[in-house]
C-alpha positions, 0 to 999 in steps of 0.5 A, spaced: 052 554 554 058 550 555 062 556 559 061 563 561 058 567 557 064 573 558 060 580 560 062 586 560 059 592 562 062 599 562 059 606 565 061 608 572 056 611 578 050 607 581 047 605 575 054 601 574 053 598 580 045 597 580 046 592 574 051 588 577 048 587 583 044 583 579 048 580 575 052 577 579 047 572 581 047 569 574 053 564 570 057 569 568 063 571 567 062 579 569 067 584 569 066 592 571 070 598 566 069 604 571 070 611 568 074 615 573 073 622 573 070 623 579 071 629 582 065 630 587 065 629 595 070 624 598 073 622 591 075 628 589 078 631 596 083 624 596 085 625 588 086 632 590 089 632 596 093 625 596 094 625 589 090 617 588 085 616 583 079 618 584 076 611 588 068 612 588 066 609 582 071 603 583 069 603 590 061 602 588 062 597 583 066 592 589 061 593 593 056 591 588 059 585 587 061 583 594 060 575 596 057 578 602 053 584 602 052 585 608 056 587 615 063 588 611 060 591 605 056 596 609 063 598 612 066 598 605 060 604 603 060 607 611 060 615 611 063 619 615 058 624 617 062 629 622 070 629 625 074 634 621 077 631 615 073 625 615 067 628 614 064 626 607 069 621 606 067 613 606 070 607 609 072 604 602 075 610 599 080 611 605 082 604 604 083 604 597 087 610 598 092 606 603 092 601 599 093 604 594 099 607 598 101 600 600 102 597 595 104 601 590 099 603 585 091 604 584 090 597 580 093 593 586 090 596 591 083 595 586 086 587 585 087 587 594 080 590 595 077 585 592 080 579 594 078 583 601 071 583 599 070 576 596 068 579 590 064 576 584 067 579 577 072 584 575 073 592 577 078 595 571 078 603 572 077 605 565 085 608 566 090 608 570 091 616 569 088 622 572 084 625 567 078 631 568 072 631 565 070 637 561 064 640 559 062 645 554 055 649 556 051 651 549 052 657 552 059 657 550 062 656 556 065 650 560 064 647 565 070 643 569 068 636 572 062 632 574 059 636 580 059 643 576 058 639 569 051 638 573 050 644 577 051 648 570 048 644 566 042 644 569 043 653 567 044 653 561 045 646 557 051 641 555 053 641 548 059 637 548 065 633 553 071 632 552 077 629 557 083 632 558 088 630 557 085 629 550 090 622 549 089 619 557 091 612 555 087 606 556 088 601 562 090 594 558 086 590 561 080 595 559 081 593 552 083 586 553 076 585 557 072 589 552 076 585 546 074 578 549 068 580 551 061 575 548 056 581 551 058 589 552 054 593 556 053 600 556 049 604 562 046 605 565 048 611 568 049 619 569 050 620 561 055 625 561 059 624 567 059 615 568 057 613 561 060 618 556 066 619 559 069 611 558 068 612 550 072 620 551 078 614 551 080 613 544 083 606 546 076 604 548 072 606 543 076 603 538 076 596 543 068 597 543 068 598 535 071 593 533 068 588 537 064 582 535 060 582 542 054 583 542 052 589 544 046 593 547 045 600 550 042 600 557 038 607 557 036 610 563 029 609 567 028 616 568 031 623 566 037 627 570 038 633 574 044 637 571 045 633 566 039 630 562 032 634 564 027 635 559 031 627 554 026 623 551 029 615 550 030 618 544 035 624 546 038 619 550 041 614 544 042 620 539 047 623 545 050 615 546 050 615 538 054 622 537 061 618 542 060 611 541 058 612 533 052 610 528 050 603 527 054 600 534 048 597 538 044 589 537 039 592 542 036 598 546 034 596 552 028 601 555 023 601 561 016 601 560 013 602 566 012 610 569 011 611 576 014 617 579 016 625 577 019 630 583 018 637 583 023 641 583 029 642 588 034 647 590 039 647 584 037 641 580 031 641 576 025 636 576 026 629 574 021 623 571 020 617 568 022 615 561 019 610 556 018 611 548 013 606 543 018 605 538 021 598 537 027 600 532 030 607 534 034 608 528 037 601 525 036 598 533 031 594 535 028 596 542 027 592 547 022 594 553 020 593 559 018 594 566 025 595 570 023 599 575 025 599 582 017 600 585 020 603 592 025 607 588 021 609 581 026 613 578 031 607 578 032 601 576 031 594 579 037 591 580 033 583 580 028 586 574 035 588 570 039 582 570 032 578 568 032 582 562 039 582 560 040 574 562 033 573 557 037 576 552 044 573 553 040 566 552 035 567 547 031 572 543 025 566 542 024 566 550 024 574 551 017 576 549 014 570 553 019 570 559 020 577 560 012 579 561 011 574 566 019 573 570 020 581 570 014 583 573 
């Protein structure tokens, strides 16, 4: 390829970052669209109390992409842990926050942030407006953000979300990189309160659909508390199909390797790893193999993902071949 290949990968949480912690490594042009509906721990006490965007979504994809992972970055992701009012916070939100503050809004505090950090990519917050997420339980009733969306899902089920207000409108550059793009990636990520919500913006979704990118779903390598207990692969993409609309993926990228299941604990139910045999789900060609980060099963590994991935990017011919022996 005579340039970059521009990359665009839109979800949120720490499946957003896993994928670009390996990406970045590669010669791409890599860009982050980050959901920001956070509502839980740090993220929501600042947007709550302060009134800035909910940081955490942003902060993780920063730090995934950082030059340096090292000493700084650790200090980017440091929790506090005790002291009245800073526990529960982390550094890179409160930083956020004050820069937020200095210099006047939440989309230069991102750009200040990243310059800080040495990143590799772009980090675009989906919106630039605050937005809630909602959820509405199957058994009727609803569920107000991404923490109780999870703790009342896991009772009763999630039918459908939604976000309020229902016209947020779409940070530009959101749409411009999604327009430009020559590979749009979704997932991987909490279904309903990383991936989903991104496409709640109509903007977006219009973005993605007229889009000539090639464009591939990333599905989970395992199920969710909360959110997706008992999915197949298959319930996966039918959810992702519902929002994002019929006949809109190239590839569904799954894991093929199965390691590990927990048992139930407090709350949330049980969890396990996910694969399906089938090569085409609907009209999309599948694509699997082993993801899996072997010192954490129920996730994936950041190195294993950007192979596959690159594999696609630059040539169906060498995929069979290469991915059973790079990706191992």
């Amino acid at each position: 390829m005579n340039s970059k290949p521009k990359v665009v990968a839109i979800g949120g949480g720490s499946g957003l970052s896993t994928l670009l912690r390996g990406l970045k490594y590669y010669p791409v042009s890599l860009s982050a669209i980050v959901t920001m509906t956070d509502n839980g721990q740090s993220s929501g006490r600042l947007s709550r109390e302060i009134g800035v965007l909910p940081p955490g979504d942003v902060r993780q994809c920063l730090a995934a992409l950082s030059n340096n992972e090292q000493l700084l970055t650790k200090l980017f992701e440091y929790r506090f842990d005790k002291g009245r009012g800073l526990s529960g916070h982390s550094l890179g939100n409160l930083l956020l926050t004050a820069l937020t503050d200095i210099t006047g809004d939440f989309e230069s505090a991102v750009e200040a942030s990243s310059k800080i950090l040495s990143i590799k990519g772009e980090v675009i917050p989906s919106t630039l407006q605050h937005v809630n997420l909602l959820a509405r339980l199957k058994n009727g009733q609803m569920a107000l953000g991404e923490v109780e969306t999870a703790v009342q899902g896991h009772r009763f089920g999630i039918d459908q979300v939604f976000v309020e207000p229902k016209n947020v409108a779409a940070n530009p550059r959101a749409i411009q990189f999604i327009e430009e793009a020559d590979l749009l990636l979704v997932g991987p990520g909490s279904l309903y309160t990383s991936v989903i919500p991104n496409f709640l913006i109509k903007e977006i979704h219009q973005a993605f659909t007229r889009s000539a990118a090639r464009k591939v779903y990333i599905c989970n390598a395992s199920t969710e508390r909360g959110e997706t207990e008992k999915f197949s692969v298959e319930d996966h993409v039918a959810e992702v199909v519902k929002y994002v609309g019929k006949n809109q993926f190239d590839t569904i990228l799954v894991n093929n390797k199965v390691l590990s299941a927990t048992k139930t604990e407090g709350k949330l139910g049980s969890i396990r790893n996910i694969t399906t045999e089938k090569t085409i789900i609907g009209k999309t060609p599948v694509i699997s193999t082993d993801l899996i980060n072997e010192a954490a099963p129920l996730f994936h590994d950041h190195k294993k993902l950007a192979t596959a991935l690159w594999l696609l990017l630059t040539g169906e011919k060498a995929l069979s071949s290469e991915l059973a022996t790079t990706v191992r």
